[in-house]
N, C-alpha and C positions, 0 to 999 in steps of 0.2 A: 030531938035536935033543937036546941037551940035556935032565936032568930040571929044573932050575933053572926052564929056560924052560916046560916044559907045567906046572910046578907054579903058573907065575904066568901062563900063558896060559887054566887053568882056576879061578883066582881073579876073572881078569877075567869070565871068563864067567859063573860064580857069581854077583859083584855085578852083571852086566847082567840078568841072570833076577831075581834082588832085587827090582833097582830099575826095572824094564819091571811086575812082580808090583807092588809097592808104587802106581806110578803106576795102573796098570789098577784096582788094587784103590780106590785115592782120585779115581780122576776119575769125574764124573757124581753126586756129591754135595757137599751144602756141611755143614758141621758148624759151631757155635757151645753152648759152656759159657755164656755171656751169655744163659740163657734162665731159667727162673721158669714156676711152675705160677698160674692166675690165677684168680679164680670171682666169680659177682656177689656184690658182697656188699653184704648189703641192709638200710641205715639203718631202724630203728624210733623214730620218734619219736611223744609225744604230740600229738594233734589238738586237747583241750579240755584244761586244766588243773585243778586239784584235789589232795585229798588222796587219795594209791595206799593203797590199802585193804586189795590182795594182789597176791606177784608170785608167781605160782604156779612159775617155771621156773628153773634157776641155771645157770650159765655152762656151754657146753661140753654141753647138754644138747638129744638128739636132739628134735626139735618136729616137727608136723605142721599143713600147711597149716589156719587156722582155729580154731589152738589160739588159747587165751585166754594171754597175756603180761603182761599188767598190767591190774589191776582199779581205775578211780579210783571214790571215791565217787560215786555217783549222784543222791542226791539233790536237788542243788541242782538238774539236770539235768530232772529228772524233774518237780520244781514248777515248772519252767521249762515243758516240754510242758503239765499239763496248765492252767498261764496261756494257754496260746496256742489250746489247743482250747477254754476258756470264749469266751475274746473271739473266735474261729471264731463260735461257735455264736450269739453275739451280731449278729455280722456277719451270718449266715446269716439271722435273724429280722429283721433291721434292711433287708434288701433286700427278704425275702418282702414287706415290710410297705410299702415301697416301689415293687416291682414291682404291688402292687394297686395301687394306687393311680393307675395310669397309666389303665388301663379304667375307671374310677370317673370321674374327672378330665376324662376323654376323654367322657366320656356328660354328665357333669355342664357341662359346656361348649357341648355343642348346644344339649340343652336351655335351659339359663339364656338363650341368645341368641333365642333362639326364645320365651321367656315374654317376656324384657324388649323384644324388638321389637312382641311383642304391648299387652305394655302400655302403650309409647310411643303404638300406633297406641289403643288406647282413650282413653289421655288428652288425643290430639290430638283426637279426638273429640267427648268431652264441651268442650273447652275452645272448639270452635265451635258445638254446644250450646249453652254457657251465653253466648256472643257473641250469635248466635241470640236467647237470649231477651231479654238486654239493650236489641237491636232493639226487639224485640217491645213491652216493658214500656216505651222510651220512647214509641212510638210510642203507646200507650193512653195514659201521660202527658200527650203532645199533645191527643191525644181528649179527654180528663177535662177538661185545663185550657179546653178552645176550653167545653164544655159547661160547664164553669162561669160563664166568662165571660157565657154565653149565659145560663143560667140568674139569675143575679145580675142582670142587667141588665132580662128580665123581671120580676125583682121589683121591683128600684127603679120600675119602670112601674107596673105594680099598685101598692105603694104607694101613688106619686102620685098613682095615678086614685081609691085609696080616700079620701084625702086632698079630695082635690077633690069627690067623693060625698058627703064629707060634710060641705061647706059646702051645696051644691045640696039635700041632705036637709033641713037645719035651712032653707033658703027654702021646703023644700015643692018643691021644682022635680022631683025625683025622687022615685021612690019608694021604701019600706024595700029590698022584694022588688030592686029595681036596684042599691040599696046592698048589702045583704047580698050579693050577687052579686060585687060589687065587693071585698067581704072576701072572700070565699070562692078567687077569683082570686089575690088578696094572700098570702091563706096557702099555697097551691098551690104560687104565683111562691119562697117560704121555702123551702120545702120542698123545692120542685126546687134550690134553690140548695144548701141542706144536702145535700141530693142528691151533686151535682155537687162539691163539695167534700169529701165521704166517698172520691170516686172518683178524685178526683186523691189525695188521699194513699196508697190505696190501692196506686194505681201508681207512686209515690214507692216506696211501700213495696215494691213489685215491682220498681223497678228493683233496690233496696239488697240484694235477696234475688238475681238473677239476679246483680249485680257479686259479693257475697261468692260464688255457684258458680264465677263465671268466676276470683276469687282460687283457690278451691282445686282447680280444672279445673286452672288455671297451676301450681299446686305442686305437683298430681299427675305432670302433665309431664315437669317438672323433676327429680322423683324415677322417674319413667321412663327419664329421659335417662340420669341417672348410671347408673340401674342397667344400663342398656342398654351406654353407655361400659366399665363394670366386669365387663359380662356379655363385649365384645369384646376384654379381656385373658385372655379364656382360653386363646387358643391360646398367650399366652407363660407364662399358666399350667401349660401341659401340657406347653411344652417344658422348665420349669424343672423338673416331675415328671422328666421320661422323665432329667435329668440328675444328679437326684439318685437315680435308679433307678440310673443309669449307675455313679454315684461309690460306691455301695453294693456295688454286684456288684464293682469293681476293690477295694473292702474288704475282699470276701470273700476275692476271688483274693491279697491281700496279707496273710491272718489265714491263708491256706491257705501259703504260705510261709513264715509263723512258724512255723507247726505242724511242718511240714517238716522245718525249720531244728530245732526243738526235740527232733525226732525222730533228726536224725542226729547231733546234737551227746548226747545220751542213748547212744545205740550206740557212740559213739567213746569213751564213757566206759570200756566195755570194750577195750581194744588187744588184737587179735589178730594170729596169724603170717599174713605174705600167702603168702607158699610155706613149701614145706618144708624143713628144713635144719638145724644144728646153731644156737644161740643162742650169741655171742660180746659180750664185751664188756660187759656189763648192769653198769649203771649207775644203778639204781634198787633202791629199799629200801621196805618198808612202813612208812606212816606216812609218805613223806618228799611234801613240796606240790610238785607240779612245772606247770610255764606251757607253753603252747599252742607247740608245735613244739620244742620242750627233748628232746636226744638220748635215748634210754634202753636200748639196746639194739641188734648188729647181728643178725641169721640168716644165716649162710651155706651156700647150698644144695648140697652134693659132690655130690651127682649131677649136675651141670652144669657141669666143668671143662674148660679148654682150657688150652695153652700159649701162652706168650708168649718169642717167641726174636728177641732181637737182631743180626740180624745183621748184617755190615760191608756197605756200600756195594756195594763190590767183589766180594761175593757173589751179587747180585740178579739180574742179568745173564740168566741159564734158569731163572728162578723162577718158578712161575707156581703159580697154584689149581690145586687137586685134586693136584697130586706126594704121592706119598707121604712120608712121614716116620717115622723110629723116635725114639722118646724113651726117653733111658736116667735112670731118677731116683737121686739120688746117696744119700737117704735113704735107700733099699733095695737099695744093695749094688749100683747099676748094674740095675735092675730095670729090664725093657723093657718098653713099653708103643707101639701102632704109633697113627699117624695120618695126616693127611691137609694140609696146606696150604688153609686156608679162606680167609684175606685177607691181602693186604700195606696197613701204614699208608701214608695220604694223605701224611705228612712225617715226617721223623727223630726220635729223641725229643728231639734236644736243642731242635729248633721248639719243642717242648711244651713244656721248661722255664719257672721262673717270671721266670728272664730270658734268655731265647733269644740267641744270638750275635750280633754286628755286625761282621762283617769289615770292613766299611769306616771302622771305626775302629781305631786305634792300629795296632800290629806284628800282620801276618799270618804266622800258623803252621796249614798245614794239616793239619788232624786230621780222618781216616778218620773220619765216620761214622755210626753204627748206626741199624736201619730194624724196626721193630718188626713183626714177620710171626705173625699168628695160626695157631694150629695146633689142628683140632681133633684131640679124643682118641678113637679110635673103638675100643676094649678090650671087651673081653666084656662085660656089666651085672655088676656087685658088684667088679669090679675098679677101678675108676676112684675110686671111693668112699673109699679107700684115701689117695688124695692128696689135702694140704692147700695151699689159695692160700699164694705163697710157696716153696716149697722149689722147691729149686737141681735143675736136668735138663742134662743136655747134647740139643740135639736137633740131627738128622742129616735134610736134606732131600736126597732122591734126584731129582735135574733129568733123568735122563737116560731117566727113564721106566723104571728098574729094577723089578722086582716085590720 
């Protein structure tokens, strides 16, 4: 054989050792440059508006959860609460004063029904009383008038007979002692009649005294009645208590949400950091009025970063959670950093886009692709700290279950 030939029979061999090494060494990974470091980055905006009083922080400065970021003036705030805790406190007294009044109301309503039934039955009472004596007083009327009658009539009798005595006196026919007798009669028969006529007025007068009782027995009554009527609206009495008791108490619960209200709206005057992280962006100045949800500030927290790697379509295929990953960052020289495969996106990014594709419109050209695949970073603690959202990594997922 030839040298010619083993110098080119050991060329080939060479490049098949190459290129068997080259394949072995790239399959069971997928690589993509289309990747980006990414972190939450976390909007600060005002809650309440006013005048920023102080910004205690300046761009790019490490911050700690809870720190103070922006100072609005307070006080308008602040007379705002303690408005809401006077009319609290009014509410508060406005019900106590209310809520009594239900026991009160409550007692005050038996009883009243219970005097004005009493008094009903007393002045239905007297009012057949004085019927009763009206009776009574005509019926002596009766009496009077018959004994008047009576009386009166005796006398016109005796008159006559003295009348008559005294023609038979002056014949001498009778005597004084029979006449005088005959007067004596006469004046009796007067007298009984003046009598009897004393005694009908009398009871005239009795009736007009027993009818005026029986008028104010009746007006008694009648002022029984009402009050009796007015004493059986208590219970809608008591239920319009217990509902202005009710309306009071949901005052208070409504003056205890102002206060609330005026309490958190006070605290938000102060803006503080919700986590920890570096403060980017700031937007805000002292002295400057800023309105209720007006940007002012982001935090972005580096101990919390992962990657974000794009990659083709055509890459996904052995990709799963958990595969290891190396990330190389371009800002440090190809710096390695290792991790892990956390999640694959639901859809591509270009879905996400602000205006997503329509192949079924106009000329189709098919274009590869990319499928945004989370990667966490699992580095030592204080290394990761190191990288900022944004800068350019190549990252390398091992499908093949390499270590």
């Amino acid at each position: 054989m030839s040298t010619r030939i083993k110098i080119g029979l050991a060329i080939i061999v060479v490049a098949l050792l190459i290129t068997g090494g080259w394949i072995y060494a790239t399959s069971g990974r997928e690589v993509t440059d289309d990747a980006q470091v990414d972190a939450h980055i976390v909007p600060i905006a005002a809650r309440v508006g006013g005048t920023v009083v102080a910004v205690p922080v300046t761009d790019n400065q490490q911050v700690e959860a809870g720190a103070l970021l922006v100072a609005v003036d307070p006080r308008d705030y602040q007379i705002a609460l303690d408005k809401a805790q006077a009319e609290l406190a009014d509410a508060e007294a406005a019900f106590a004063a209310a809520r009594a009044n239900v026991p009160l109301t409550s007692t005050t309503t038996s009883s009243g029904v219970s005097t004005a039934q009493g008094g009903v039955e007393q002045a239905q009472a007297s009012v057949e009383e004085a019927t009763h004596g009206i009776e009574v007083a005509r019926a002596r009327l009766v009496t009077a008038q018959a004994r008047q009658r009576e009386a009166e009539a005796v006398a016109i009798r005796t008159s006559k007979d003295v009348e008559r005595f005294r023609g038979l006196l002056a014949k001498d026919e009778i005597s004084q002692q029979q006449f005088d007798a005959a007067m004596g009669a006469s004046d009796a028969a007067r007298a009984g009649a003046d009598s009897a006529k004393s005694q009908v007025v009398e009871a005239e007068l009795g009736i007009r005294g027993a009818e005026s009782r029986l008028a104010q027995a009746q007006a008694s009554s009648m002022r029984a009645a009402s009050e009796l009527r007015g004493a059986q609206t208590g219970p809608e009495q008591l239920t319009m208590t217990r509902a202005r008791a009710s309306a009071a108490e949901a005052k208070v619960q409504q003056m205890k949400a102002a206060v609330s209200q005026a309490e958190l709206n006070l605290e938000h005057a102060s803006v503080k950091a919700p986590v920890a992280g570096i403060v980017s962006r700031k937007t805000v100045e002292a002295g400057q009025v800023i309105q209720a949800g007006q940007p002012l500030m982001t935090v972005i927290p580096l101990e919390q970063v992962w990657v974000v790697a794009n990659f083709k379509e055509t890459q996904l295929r052995d990709m799963r959670p958990g595969q290891r990953a190396v990330i190389e960052v371009d800002a440090y020289g190809g710096r390695e950093y290792t991790g892990k495969v956390e999640s694959l996106a639901a859809a591509t990014g270009a879905r996400f886009s602000l205006i997503p594709p329509d192949n079924a419109t106009g000329n189709f050209v098919k274009v590869v692709q990319r499928v945004p695949v989370k990667i966490a970073i699992d580095s030592a603690p204080g290394e990761a700290d190191v990288l900022r959202p944004g800068l350019s990594v190549t990252a390398t997922v091992y499908t093949d279950g390499r270590p």
